[in-house]
C-alpha positions as CSV (number, residue, x, y, z in Angstrom):
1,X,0.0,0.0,0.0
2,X,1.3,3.4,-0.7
3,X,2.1,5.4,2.0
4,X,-0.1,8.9,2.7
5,X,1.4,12.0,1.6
6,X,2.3,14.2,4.5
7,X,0.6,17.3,4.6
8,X,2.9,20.3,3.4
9,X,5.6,18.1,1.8
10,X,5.3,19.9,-1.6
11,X,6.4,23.0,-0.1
12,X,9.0,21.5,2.4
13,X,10.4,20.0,-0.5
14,X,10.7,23.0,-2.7
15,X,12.2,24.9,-0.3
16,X,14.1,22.7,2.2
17,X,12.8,23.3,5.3
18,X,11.2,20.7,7.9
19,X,8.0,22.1,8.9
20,X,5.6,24.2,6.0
21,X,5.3,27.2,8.2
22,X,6.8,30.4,6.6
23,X,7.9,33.1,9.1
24,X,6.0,36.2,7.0
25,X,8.6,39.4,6.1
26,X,8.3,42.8,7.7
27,X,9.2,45.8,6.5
28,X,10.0,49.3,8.8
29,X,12.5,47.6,10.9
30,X,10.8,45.0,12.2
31,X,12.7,42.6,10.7
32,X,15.8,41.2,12.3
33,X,18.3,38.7,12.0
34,X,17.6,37.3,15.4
35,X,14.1,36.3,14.6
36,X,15.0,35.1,10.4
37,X,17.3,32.9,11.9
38,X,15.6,32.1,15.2
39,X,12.7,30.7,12.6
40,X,14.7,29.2,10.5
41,X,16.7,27.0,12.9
42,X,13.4,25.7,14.5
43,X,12.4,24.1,11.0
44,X,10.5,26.9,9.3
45,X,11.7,29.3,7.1
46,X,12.8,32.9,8.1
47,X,11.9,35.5,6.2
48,X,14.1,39.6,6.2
49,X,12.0,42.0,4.8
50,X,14.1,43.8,2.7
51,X,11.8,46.4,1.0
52,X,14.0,49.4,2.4
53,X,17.5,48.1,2.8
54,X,19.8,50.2,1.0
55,X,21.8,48.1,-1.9
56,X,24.8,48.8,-1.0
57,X,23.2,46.9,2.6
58,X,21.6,43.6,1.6
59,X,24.7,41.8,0.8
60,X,26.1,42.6,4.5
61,X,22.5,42.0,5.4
62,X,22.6,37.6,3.6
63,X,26.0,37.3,5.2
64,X,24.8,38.3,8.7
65,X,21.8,35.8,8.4
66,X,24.2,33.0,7.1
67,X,26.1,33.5,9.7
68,X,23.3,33.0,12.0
69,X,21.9,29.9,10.8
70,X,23.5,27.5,8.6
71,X,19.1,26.8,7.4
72,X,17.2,28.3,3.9
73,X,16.3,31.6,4.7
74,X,14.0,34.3,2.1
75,X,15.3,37.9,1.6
76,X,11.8,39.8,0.6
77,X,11.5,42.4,-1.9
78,X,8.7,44.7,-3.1
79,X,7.9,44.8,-6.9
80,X,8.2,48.7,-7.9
81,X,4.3,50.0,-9.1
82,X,4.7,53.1,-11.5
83,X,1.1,53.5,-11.9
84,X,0.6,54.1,-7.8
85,X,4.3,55.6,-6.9
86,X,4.2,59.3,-8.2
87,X,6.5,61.8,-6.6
88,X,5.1,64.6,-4.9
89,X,5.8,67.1,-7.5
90,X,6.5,70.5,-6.2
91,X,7.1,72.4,-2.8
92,X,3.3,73.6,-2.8
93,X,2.1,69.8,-3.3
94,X,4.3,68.9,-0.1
95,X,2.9,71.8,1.8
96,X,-0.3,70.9,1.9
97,X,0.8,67.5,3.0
98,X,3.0,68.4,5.3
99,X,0.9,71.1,7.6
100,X,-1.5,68.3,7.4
101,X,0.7,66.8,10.1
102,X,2.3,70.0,11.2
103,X,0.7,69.1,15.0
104,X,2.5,65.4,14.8
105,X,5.4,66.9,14.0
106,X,5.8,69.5,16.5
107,X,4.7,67.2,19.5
108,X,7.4,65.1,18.7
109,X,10.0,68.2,17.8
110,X,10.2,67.0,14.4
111,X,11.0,69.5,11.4
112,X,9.1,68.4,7.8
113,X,11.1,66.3,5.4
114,X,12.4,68.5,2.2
115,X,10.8,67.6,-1.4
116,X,13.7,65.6,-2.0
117,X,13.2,63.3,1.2
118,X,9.4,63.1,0.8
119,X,10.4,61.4,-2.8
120,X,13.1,59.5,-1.1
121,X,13.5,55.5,-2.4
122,X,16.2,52.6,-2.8
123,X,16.8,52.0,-6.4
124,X,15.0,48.3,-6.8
125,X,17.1,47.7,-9.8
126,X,20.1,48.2,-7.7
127,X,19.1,46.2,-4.5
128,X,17.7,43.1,-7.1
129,X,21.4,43.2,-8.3
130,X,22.4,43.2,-4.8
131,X,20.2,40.2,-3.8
132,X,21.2,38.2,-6.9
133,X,24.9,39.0,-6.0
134,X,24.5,37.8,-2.8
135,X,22.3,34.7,-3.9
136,X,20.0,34.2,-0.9
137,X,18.6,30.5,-0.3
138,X,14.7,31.9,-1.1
139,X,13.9,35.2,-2.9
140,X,10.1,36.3,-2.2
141,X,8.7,40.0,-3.5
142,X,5.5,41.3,-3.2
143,X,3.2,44.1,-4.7
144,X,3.7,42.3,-8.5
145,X,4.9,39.8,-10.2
146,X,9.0,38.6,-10.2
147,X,11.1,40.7,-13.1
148,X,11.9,38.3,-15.7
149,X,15.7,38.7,-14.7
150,X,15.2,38.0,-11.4
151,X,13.7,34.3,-12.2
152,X,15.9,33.4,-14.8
153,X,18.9,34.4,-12.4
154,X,17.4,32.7,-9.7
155,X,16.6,29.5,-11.6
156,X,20.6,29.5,-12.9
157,X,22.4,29.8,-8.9
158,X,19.4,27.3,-7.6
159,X,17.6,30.1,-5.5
160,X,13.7,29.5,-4.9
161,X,11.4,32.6,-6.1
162,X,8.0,33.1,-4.0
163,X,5.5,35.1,-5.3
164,X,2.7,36.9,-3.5
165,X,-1.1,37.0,-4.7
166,X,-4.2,38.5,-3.2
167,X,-6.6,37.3,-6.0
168,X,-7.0,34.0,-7.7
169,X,-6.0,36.0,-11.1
170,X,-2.6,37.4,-9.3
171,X,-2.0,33.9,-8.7
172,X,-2.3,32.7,-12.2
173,X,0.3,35.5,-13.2
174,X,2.5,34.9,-10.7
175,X,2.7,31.3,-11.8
176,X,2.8,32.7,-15.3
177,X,6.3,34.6,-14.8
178,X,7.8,31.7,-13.2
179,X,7.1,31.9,-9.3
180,X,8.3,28.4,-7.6
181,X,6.0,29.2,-4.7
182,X,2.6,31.0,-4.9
183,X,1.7,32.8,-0.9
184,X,-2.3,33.6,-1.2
185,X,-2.6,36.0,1.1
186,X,-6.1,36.5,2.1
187,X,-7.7,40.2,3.4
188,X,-7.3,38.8,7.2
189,X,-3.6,39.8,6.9
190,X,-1.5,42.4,8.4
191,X,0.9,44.9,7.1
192,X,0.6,45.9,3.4
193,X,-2.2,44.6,1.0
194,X,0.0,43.1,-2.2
195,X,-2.9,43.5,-4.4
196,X,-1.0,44.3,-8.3
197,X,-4.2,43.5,-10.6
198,X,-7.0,45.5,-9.7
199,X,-7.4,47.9,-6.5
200,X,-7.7,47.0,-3.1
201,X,-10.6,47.2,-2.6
202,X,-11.7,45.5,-5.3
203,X,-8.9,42.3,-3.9
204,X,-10.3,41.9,-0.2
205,X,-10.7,37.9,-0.5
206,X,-10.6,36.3,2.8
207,X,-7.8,33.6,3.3
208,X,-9.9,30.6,3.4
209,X,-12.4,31.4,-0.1
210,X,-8.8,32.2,-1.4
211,X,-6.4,29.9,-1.0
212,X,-8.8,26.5,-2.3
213,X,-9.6,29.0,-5.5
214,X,-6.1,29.6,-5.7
215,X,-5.1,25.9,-5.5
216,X,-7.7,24.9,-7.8
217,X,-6.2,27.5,-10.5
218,X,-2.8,26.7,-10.6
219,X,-0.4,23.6,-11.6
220,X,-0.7,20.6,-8.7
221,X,3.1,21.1,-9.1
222,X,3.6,24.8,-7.6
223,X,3.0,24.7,-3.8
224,X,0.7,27.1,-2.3
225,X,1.2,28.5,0.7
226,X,-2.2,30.3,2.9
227,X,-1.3,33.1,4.6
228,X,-3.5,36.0,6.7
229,X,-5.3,34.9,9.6
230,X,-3.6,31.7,10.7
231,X,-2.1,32.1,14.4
232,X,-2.4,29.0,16.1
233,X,-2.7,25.0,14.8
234,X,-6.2,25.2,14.1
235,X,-5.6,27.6,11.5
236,X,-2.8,25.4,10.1
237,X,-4.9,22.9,9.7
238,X,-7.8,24.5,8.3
239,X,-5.3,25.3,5.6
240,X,-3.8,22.5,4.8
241,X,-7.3,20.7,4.7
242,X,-8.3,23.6,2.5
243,X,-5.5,22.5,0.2
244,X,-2.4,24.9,1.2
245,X,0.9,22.9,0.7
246,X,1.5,25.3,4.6
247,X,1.4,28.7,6.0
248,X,2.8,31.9,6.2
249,X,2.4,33.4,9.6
250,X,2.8,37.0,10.3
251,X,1.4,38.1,13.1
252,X,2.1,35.3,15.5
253,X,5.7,36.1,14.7
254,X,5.7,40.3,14.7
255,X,4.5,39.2,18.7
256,X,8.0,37.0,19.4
257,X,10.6,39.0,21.1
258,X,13.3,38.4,18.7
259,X,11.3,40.8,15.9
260,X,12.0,44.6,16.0
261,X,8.5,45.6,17.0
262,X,8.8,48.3,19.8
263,X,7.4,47.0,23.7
264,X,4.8,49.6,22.7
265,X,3.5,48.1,19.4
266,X,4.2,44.3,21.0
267,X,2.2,45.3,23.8
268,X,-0.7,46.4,21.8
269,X,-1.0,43.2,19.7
270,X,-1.3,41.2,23.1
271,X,-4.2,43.6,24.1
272,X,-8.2,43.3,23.3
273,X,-7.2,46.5,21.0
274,X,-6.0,44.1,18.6
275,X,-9.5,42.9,18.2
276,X,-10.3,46.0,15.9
277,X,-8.0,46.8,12.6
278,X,-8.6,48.6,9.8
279,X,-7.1,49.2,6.5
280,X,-5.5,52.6,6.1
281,X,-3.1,54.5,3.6
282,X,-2.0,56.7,6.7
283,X,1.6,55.5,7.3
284,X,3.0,54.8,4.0
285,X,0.7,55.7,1.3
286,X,-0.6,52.0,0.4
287,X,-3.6,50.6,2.1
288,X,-2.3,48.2,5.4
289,X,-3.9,46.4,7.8
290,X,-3.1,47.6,11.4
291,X,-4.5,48.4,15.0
292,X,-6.9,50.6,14.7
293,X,-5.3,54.3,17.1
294,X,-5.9,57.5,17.8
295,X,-3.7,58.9,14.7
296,X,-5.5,56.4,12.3
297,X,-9.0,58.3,13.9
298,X,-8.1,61.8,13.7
299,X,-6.9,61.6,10.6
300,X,-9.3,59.5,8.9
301,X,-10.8,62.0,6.6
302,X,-7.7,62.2,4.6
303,X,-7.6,58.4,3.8
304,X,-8.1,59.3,0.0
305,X,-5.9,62.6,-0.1
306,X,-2.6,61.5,1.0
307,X,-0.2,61.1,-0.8
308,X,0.8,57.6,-2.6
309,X,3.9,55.7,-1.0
310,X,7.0,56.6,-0.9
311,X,5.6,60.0,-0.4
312,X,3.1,59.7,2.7
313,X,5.3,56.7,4.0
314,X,8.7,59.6,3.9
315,X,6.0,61.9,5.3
316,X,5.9,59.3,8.7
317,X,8.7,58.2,8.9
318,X,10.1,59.9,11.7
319,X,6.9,60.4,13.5
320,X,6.8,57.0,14.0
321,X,10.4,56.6,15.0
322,X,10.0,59.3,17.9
323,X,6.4,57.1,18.3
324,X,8.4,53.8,19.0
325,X,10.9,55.4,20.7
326,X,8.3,57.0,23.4
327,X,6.4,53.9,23.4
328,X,3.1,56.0,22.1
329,X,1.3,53.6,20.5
330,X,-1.4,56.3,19.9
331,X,1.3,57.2,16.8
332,X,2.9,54.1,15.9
333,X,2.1,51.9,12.8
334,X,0.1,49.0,15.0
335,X,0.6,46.2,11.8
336,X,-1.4,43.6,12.8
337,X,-3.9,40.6,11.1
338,X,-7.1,39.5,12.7
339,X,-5.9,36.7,14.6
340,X,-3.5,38.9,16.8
341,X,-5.4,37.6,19.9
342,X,-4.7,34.0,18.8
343,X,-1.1,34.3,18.7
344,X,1.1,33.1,22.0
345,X,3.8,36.0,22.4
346,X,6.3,33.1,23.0
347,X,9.8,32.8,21.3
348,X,10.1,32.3,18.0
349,X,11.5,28.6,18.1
350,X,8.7,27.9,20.8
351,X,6.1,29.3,18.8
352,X,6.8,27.7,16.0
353,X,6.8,24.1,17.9
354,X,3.8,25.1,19.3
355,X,2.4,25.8,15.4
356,X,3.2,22.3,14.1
357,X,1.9,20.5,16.9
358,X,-1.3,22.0,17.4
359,X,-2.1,21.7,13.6
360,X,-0.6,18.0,14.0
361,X,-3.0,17.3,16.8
362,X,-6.2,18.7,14.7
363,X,-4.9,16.5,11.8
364,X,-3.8,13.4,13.4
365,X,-1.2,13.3,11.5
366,X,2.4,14.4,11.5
367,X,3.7,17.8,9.4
């Protein structure tokens, strides 16, 4: 008789890991090498949001996390959108964007950025060159599809390229261009909606009508991987019996004390507050899913007039530095998905454990 399948081998397979639980990438410093490495060594795979690292950084950046953990790691980019990233285009634009917040700044001490801060970015074409140099185990991007160079590189040093998709017809392009991994990532997630084919709003699918739509669309051969919403086993397993090859938890994660989340921003995700998040465009410009404050309130009727990222993301960035830094989380960027509450706060390793054999004991059968 031919023995069962175990659930998630596809993707442990692909990518070489032991367990098919992906440790989702933050952005805004709150990515570290403790916690890529910390995730990796337990079985997972550890994930460095990379989206803002300077080139000239991320090579420095692979070597530090190889040198941490001898286990596949991803290095996570975001897919540059002209349509959506327009500069702010003169002094008078800025203005009125910046005397918007001219009360954040000053109760912080903070001056306004200059134009050319506002407009502020890496180059992407220089940090993909960087990432390629430094040939990472796993390359993941968001916000569109991989560059054509970037999977025809990969496929030539052996690196793994992961694609994100918020829609069943993202999905289908992302296996299109290449992608040796497909994350759908439902509306339930936190951080930055990925959405590249139609607007937001017009992408809020919830992880679990997503991901069987998703696996039903694309080749058996490309693992799928559920992500937004899933904090705990149960939600493992309601993936994987949904047809996700495993999981990509953020979240849960974000909460262990080897990210780069402040005390103030950790705090709030173990808190009833995380019971309530919202999408806003607030922070950086492009709708994410956070914690639901008193800065995402009073400023709530500017949703649609800020400007698009980098500019309104330039615009916060040292607001919610000093935020962090004072521990106001009435200021701070509160990233969270709407399983917060279901998430243990315990160390990355630990958490991770805890993961596979919760979802182990729903399925009654090993991961």
């Amino acid at each position: 008789m031919k023995a069962a399948r175990r659930p998630g081998a596809g993707l442990t397979g692909a990518l070489g890991i032991r367990y098919p639980v992906v440790q989702g990438p933050f952005g805004g410093g709150l990515s570290t090498v403790g916690l890529t490495a910390a995730v990796s060594e337990a079985g997972g795979l550890g994930s460095y949001g990379a989206h803002a690292t300077a080139p000239e950084d991320i090579g420095p950046l692979v070597d530090r996390i190889r040198a941490a953990t001898p286990a596949p790691f991803a290095v996570n980019l975001w897919v540059p959108r002209a349509e959506e990233d327009r500069p702010v285009p003169d002094a008078a634009a800025l203005a009125v964007h910046t005397d918007r917040l001219a009360a954040h700044y000053a109760e912080f001490g903070l001056t306004p950025p200059d134009l050319e801060a506002a407009n502020a970015r890496p180059d992407f074409d220089a940090q993909l060159d960087a990432v390629l140099a430094a040939a990472p185990p796993v390359v993941s991007v968001v916000m569109g599809p991989p560059p054509r160079r970037l999977v025809e590189a990969a496929r030539g040093a052996g690196i793994r390229v992961v694609g994100t998709a918020t829609t069943v017809a993202e999905a289908l392009v992302l296996e299109e261009a290449g992608c040796d991994v497909i994350v759908a990532s439902g509306s339930d997630a936190g951080g930055h909606r990925g959405s590249f084919l139609a607007p937001v709003r017009e992408s809020l699918v919830g992880t679990f009508s997503l991901v069987p739509q998703v696996r039903d669309a694309v080749s058996a051969s490309v693992p799928v991987v559920a992500a937004g919403g899933i904090a705990d086993g149960r939600g493992v397993a309601a993936a994987l019996a949904l047809g996700a090859d495993g999981v990509q938890v953020g979240t849960g994660f974000l909460r262990a004390p080897e990210s780069g989340a402040s005390p103030a921003h950790r705090e709030a995700l173990a808190s009833e507050r995380a019971r309530t998040t919202v999408l806003t465009r607030l922070f950086s410009g492009r709708p994410a899913r956070g914690i639901a404050n008193a800065l995402v309130r009073e400023l709530a009727d500017a949703e649609d007039r800020v400007p698009p990222y980098p500019g309104q993301n330039n615009l916060m960035l040292r607001i919610r530095a000093r935020a962090a830094a004072s521990g106001r989380a009435d200021r701070l960027a509160l990233w969270s998905g709407q399983a917060a509450p279901l998430a243990s706060g315990a160390g990355a390793g630990e958490y991770l454990a805890a993961l596979v054999a919760g979802a182990e004991e729903v399925l009654g059968t090993p991961l």
